[in-house]
mmCIF file of the N, C-alpha and C atoms, coordinates in Angstrom:
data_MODEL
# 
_entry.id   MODEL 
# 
loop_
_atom_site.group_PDB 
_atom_site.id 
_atom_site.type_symbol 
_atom_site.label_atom_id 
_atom_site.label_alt_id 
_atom_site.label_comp_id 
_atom_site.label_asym_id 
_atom_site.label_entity_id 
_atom_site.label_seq_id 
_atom_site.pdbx_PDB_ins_code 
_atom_site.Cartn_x 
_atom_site.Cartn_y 
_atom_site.Cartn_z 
_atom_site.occupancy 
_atom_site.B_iso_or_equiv 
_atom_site.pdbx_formal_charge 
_atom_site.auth_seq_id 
_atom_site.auth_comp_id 
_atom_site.auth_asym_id 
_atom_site.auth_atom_id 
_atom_site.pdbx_PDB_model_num 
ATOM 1   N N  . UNK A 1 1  ? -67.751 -1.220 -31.477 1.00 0.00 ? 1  UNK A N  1 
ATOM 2   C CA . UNK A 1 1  ? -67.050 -0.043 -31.920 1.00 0.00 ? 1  UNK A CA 1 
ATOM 3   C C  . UNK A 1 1  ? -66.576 -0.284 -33.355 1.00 0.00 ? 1  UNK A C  1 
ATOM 4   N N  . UNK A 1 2  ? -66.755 0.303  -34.160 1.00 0.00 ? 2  UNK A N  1 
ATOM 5   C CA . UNK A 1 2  ? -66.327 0.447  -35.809 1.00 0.00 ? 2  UNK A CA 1 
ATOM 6   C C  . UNK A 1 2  ? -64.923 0.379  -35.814 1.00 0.00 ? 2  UNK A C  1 
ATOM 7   N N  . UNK A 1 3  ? -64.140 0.334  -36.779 1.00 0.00 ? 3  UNK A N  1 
ATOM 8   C CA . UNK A 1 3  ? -62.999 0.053  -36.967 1.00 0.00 ? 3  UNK A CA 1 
ATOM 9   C C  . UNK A 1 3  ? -62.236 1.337  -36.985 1.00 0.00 ? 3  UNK A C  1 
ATOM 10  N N  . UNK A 1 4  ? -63.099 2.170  -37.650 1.00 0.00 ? 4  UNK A N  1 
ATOM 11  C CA . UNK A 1 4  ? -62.582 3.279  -38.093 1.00 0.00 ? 4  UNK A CA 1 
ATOM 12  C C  . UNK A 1 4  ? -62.568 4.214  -36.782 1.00 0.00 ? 4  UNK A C  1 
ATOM 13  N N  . UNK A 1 5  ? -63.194 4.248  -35.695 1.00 0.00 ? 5  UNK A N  1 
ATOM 14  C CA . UNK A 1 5  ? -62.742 4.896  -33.875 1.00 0.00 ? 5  UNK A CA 1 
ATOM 15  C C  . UNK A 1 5  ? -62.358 3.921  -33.697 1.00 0.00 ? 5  UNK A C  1 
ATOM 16  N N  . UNK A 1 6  ? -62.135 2.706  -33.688 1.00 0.00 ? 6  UNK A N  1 
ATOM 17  C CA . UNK A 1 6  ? -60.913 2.105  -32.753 1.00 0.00 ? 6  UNK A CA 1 
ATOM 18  C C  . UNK A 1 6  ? -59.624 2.551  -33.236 1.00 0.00 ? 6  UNK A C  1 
ATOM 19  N N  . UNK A 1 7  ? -59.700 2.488  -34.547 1.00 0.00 ? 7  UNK A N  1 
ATOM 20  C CA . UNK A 1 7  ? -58.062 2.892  -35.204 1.00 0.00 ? 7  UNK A CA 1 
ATOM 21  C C  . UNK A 1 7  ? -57.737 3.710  -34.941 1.00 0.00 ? 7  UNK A C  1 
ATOM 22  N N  . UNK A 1 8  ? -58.807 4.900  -34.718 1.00 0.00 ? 8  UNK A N  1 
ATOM 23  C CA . UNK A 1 8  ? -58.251 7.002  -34.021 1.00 0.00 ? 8  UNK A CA 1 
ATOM 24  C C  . UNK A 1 8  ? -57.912 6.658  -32.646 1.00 0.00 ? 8  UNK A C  1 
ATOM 25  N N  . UNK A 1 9  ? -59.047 5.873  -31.903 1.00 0.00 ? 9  UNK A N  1 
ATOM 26  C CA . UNK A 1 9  ? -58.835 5.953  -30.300 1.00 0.00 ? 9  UNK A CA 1 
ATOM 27  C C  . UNK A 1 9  ? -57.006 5.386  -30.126 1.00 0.00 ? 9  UNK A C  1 
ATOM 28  N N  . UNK A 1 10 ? -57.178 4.142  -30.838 1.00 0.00 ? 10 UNK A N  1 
ATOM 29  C CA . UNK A 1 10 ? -55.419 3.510  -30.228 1.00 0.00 ? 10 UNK A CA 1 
ATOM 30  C C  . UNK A 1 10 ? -54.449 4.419  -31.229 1.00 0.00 ? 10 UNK A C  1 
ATOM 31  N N  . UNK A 1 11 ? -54.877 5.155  -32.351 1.00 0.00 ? 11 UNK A N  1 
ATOM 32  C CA . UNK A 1 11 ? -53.663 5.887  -32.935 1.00 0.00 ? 11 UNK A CA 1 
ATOM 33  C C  . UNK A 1 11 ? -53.432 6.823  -32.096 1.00 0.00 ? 11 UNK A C  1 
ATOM 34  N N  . UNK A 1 12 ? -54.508 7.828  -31.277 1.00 0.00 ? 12 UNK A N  1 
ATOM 35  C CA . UNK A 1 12 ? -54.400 8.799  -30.426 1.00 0.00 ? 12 UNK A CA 1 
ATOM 36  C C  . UNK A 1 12 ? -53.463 8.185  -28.774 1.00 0.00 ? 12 UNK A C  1 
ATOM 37  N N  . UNK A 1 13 ? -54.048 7.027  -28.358 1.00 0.00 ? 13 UNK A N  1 
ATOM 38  C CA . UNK A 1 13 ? -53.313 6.879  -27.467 1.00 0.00 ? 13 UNK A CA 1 
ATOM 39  C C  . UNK A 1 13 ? -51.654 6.033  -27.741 1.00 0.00 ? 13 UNK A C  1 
ATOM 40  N N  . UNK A 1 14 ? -51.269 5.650  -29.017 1.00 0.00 ? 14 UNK A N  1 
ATOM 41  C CA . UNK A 1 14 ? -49.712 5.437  -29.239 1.00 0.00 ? 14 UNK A CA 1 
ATOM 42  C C  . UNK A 1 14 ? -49.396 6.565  -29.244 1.00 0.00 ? 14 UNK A C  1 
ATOM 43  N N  . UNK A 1 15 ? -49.689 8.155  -29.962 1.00 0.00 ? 15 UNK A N  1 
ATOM 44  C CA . UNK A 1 15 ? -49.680 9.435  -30.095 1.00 0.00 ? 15 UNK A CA 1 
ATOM 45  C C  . UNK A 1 15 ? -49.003 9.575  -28.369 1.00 0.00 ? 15 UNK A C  1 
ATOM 46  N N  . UNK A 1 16 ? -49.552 9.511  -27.822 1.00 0.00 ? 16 UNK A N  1 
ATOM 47  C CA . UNK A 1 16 ? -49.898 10.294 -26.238 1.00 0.00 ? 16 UNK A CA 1 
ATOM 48  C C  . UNK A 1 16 ? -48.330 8.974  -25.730 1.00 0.00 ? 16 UNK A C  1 
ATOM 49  N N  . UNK A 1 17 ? -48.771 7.941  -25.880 1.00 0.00 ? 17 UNK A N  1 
ATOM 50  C CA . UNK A 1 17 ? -47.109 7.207  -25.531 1.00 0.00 ? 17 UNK A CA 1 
ATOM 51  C C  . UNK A 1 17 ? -46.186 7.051  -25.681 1.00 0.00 ? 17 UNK A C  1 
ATOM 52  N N  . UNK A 1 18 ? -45.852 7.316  -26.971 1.00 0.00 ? 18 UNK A N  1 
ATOM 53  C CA . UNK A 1 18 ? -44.442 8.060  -27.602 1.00 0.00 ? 18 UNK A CA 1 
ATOM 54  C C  . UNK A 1 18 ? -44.469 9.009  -27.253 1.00 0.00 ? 18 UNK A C  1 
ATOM 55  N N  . UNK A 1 19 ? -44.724 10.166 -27.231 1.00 0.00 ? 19 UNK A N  1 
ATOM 56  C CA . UNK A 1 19 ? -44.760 11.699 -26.590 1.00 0.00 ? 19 UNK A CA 1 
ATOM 57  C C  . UNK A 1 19 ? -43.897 11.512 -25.004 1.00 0.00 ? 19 UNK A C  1 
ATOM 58  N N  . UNK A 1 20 ? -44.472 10.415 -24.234 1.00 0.00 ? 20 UNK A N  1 
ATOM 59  C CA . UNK A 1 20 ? -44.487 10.254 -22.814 1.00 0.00 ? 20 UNK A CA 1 
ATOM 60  C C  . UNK A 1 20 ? -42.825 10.117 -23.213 1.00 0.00 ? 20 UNK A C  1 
ATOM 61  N N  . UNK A 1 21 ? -42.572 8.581  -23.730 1.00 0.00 ? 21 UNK A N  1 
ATOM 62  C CA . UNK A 1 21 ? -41.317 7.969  -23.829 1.00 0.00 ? 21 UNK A CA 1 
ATOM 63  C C  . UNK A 1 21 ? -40.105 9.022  -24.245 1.00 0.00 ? 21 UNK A C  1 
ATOM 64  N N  . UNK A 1 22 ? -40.606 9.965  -25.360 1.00 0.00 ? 22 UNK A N  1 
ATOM 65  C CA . UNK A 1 22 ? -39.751 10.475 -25.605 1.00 0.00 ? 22 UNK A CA 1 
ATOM 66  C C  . UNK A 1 22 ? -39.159 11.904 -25.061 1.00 0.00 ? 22 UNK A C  1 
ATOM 67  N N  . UNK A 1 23 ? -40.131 12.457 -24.262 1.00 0.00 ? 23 UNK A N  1 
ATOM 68  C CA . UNK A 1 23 ? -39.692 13.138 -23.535 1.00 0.00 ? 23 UNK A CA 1 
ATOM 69  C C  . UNK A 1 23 ? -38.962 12.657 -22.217 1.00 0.00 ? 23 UNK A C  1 
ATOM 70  N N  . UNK A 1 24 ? -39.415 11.377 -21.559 1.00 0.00 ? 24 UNK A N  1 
ATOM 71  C CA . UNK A 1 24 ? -38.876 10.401 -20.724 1.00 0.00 ? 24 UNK A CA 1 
ATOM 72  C C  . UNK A 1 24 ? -37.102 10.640 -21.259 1.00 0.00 ? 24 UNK A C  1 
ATOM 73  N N  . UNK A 1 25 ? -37.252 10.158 -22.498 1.00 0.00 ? 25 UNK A N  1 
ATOM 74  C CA . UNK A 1 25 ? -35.375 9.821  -23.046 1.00 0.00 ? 25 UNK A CA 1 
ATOM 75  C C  . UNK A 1 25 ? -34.793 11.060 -22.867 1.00 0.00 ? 25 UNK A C  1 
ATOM 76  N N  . UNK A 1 26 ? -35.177 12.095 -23.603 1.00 0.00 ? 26 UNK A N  1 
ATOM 77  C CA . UNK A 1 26 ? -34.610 13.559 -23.355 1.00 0.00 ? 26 UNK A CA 1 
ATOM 78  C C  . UNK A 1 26 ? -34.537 14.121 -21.644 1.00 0.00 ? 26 UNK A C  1 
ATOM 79  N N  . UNK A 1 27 ? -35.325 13.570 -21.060 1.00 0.00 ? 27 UNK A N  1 
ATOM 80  C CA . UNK A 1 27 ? -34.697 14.361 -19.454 1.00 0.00 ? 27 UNK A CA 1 
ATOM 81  C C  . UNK A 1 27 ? -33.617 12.901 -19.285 1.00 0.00 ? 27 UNK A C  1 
ATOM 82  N N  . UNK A 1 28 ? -33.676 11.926 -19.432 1.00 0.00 ? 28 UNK A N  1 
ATOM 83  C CA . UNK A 1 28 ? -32.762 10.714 -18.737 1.00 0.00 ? 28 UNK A CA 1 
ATOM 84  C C  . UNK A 1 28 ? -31.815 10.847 -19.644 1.00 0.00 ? 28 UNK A C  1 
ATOM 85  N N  . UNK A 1 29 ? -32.184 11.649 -20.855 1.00 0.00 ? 29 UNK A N  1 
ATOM 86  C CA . UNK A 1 29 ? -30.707 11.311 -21.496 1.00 0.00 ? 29 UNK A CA 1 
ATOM 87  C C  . UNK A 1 29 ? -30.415 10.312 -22.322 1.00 0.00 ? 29 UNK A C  1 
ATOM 88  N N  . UNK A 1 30 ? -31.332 9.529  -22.387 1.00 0.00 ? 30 UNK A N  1 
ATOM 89  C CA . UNK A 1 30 ? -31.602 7.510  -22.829 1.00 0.00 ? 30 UNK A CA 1 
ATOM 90  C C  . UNK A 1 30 ? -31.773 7.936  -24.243 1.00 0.00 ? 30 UNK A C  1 
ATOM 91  N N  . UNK A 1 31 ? -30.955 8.110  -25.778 1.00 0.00 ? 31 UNK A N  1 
ATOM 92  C CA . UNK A 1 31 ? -30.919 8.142  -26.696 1.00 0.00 ? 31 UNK A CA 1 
ATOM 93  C C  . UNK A 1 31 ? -32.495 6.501  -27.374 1.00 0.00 ? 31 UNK A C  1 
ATOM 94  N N  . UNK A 1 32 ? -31.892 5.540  -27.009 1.00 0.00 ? 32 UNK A N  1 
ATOM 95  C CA . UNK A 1 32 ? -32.428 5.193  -27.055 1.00 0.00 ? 32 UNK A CA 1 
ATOM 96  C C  . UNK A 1 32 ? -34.383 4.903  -27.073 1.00 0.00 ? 32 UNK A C  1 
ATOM 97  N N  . UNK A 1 33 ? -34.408 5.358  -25.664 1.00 0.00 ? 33 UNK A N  1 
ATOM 98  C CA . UNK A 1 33 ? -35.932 5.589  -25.169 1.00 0.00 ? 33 UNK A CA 1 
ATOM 99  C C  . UNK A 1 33 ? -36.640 6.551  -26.286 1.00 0.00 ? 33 UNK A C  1 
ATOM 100 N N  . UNK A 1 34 ? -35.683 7.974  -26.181 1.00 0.00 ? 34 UNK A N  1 
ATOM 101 C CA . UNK A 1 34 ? -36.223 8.685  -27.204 1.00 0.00 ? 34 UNK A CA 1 
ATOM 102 C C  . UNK A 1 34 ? -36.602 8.324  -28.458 1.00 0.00 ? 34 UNK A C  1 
ATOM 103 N N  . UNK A 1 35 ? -35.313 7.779  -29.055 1.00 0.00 ? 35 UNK A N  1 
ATOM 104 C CA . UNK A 1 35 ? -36.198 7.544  -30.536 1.00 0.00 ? 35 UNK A CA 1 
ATOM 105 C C  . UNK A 1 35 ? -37.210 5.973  -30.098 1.00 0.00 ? 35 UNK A C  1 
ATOM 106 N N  . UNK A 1 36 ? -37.308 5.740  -29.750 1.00 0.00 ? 36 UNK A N  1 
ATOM 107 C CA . UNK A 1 36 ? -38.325 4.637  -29.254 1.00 0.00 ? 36 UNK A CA 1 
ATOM 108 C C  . UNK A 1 36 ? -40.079 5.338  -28.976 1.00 0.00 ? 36 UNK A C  1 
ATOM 109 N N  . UNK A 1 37 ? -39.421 6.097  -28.490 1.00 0.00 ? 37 UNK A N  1 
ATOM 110 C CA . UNK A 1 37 ? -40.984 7.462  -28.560 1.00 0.00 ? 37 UNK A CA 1 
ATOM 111 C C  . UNK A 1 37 ? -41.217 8.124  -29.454 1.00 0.00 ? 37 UNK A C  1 
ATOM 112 N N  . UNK A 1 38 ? -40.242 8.394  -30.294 1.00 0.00 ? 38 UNK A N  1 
ATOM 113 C CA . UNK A 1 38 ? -40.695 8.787  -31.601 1.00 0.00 ? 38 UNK A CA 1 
ATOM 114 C C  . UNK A 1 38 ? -41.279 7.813  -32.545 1.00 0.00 ? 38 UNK A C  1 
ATOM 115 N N  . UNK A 1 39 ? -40.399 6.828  -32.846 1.00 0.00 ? 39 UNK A N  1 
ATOM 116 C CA . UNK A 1 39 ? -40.855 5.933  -33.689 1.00 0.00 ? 39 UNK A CA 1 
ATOM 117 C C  . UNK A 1 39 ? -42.696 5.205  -33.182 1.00 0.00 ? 39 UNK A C  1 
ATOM 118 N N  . UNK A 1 40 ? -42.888 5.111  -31.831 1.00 0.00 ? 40 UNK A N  1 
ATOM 119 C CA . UNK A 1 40 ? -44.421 4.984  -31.005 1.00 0.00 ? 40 UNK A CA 1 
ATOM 120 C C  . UNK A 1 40 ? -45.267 6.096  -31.919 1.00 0.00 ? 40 UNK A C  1 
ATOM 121 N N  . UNK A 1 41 ? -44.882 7.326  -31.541 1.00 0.00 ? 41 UNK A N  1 
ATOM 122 C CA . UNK A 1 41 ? -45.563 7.945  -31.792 1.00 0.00 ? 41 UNK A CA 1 
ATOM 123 C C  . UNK A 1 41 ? -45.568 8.619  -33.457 1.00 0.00 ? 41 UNK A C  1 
ATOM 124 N N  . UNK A 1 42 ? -45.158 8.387  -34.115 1.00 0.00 ? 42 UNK A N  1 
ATOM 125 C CA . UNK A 1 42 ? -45.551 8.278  -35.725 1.00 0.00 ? 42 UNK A CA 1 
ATOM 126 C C  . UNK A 1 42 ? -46.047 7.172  -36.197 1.00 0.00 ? 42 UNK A C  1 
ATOM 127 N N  . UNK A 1 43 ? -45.629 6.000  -35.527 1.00 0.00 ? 43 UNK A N  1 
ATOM 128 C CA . UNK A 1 43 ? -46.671 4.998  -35.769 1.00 0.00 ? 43 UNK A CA 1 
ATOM 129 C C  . UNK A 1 43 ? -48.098 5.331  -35.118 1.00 0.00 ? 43 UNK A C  1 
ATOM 130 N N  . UNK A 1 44 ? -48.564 5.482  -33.997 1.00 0.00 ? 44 UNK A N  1 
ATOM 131 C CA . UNK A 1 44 ? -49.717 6.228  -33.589 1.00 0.00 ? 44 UNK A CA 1 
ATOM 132 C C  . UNK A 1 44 ? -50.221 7.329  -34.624 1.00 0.00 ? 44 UNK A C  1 
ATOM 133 N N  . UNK A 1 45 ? -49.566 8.100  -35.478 1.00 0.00 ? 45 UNK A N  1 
ATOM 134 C CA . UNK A 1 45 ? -50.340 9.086  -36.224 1.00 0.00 ? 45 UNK A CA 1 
ATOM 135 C C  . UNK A 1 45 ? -50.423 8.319  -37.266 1.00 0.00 ? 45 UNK A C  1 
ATOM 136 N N  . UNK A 1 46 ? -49.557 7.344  -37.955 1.00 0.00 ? 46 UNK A N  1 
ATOM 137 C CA . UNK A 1 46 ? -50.359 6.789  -39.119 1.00 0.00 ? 46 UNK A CA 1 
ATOM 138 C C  . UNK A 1 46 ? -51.415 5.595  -38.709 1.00 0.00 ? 46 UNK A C  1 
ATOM 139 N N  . UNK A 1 47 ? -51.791 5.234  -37.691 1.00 0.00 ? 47 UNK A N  1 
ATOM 140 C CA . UNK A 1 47 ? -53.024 4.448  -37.521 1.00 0.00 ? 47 UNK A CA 1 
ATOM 141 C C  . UNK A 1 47 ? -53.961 5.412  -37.203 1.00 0.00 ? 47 UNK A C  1 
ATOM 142 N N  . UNK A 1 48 ? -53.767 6.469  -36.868 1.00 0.00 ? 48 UNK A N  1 
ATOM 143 C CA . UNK A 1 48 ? -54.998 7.521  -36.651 1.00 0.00 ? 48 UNK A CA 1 
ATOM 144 C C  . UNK A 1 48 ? -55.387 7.999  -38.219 1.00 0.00 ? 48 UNK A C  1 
ATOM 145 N N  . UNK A 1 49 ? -54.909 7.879  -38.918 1.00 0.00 ? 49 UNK A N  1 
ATOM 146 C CA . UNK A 1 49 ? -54.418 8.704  -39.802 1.00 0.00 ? 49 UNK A CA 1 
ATOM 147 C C  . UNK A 1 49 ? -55.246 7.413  -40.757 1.00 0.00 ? 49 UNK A C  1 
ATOM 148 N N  . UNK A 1 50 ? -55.094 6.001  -40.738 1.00 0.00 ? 50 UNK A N  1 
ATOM 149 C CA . UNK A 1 50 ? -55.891 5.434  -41.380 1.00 0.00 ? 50 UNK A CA 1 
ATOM 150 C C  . UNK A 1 50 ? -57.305 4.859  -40.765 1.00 0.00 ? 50 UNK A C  1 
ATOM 151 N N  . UNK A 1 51 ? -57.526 5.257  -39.545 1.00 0.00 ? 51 UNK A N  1 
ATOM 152 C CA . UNK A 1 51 ? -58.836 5.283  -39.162 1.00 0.00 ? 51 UNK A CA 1 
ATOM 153 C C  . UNK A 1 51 ? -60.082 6.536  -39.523 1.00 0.00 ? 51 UNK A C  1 
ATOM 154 N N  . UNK A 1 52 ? -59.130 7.314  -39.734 1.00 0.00 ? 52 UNK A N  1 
ATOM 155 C CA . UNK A 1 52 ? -59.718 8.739  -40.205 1.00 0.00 ? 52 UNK A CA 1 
ATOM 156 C C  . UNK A 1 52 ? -60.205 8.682  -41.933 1.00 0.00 ? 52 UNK A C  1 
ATOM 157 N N  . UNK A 1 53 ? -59.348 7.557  -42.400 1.00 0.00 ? 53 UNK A N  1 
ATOM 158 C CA . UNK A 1 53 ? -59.797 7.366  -44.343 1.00 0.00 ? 53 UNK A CA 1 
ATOM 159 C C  . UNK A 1 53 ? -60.476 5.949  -44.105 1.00 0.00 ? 53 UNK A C  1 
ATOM 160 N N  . UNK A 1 54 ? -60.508 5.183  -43.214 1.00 0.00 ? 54 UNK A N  1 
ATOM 161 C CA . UNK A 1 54 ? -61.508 4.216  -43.401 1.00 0.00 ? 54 UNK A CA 1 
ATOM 162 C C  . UNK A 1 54 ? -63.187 5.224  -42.863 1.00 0.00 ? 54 UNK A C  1 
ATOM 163 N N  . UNK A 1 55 ? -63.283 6.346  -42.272 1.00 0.00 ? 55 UNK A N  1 
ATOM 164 C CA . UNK A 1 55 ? -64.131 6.767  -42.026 1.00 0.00 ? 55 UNK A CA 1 
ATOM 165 C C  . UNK A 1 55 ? -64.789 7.398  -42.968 1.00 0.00 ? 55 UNK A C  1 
ATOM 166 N N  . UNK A 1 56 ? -63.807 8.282  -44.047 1.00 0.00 ? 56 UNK A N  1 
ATOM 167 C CA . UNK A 1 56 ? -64.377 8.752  -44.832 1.00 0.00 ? 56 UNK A CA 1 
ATOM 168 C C  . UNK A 1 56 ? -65.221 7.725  -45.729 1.00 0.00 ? 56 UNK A C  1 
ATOM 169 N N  . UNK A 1 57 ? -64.264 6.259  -45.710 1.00 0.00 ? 57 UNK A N  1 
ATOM 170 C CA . UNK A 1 57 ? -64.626 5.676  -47.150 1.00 0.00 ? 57 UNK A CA 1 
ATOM 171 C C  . UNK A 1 57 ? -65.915 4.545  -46.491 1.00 0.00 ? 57 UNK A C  1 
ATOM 172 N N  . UNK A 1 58 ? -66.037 5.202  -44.997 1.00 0.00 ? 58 UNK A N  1 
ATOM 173 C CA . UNK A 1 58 ? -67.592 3.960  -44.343 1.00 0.00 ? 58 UNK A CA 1 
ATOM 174 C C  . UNK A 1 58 ? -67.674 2.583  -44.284 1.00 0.00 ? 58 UNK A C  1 
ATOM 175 N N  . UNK A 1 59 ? -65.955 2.433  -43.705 1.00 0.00 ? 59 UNK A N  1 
ATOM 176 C CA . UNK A 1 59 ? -65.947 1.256  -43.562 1.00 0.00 ? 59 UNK A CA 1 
ATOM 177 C C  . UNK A 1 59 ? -65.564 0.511  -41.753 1.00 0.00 ? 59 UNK A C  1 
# 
């Protein structure tokens, strides 16, 4: 697998696990958890986010 879909596939699935976590914190209430799912999941969009410019640049 190229670098450039592994980096979308695991940016897409940190995407999808922060999402989980942080809606997790907001029904429990867990301040914590939440931003823990946020911070997952913006890290997930910037590794998607650089698998998507190593693609353009064919590497």
């Amino acid at each position: 697998m190229k670098s450039s879909t592994k980096d979308q596939a695991e940016g897409t699935f940190h995407k999808v696990k922060g999402k989980i976590k942080e809606v997790a914190g907001k029904v429990s209430m867990n301040a914590d958890l939440e931003a823990a799912g946020k911070e997952e999941k913006l890290a997930g969009k910037v590794q998607e986010k650089i698998g998507e410019l190593e693609k353009v640049l064919g590497k």
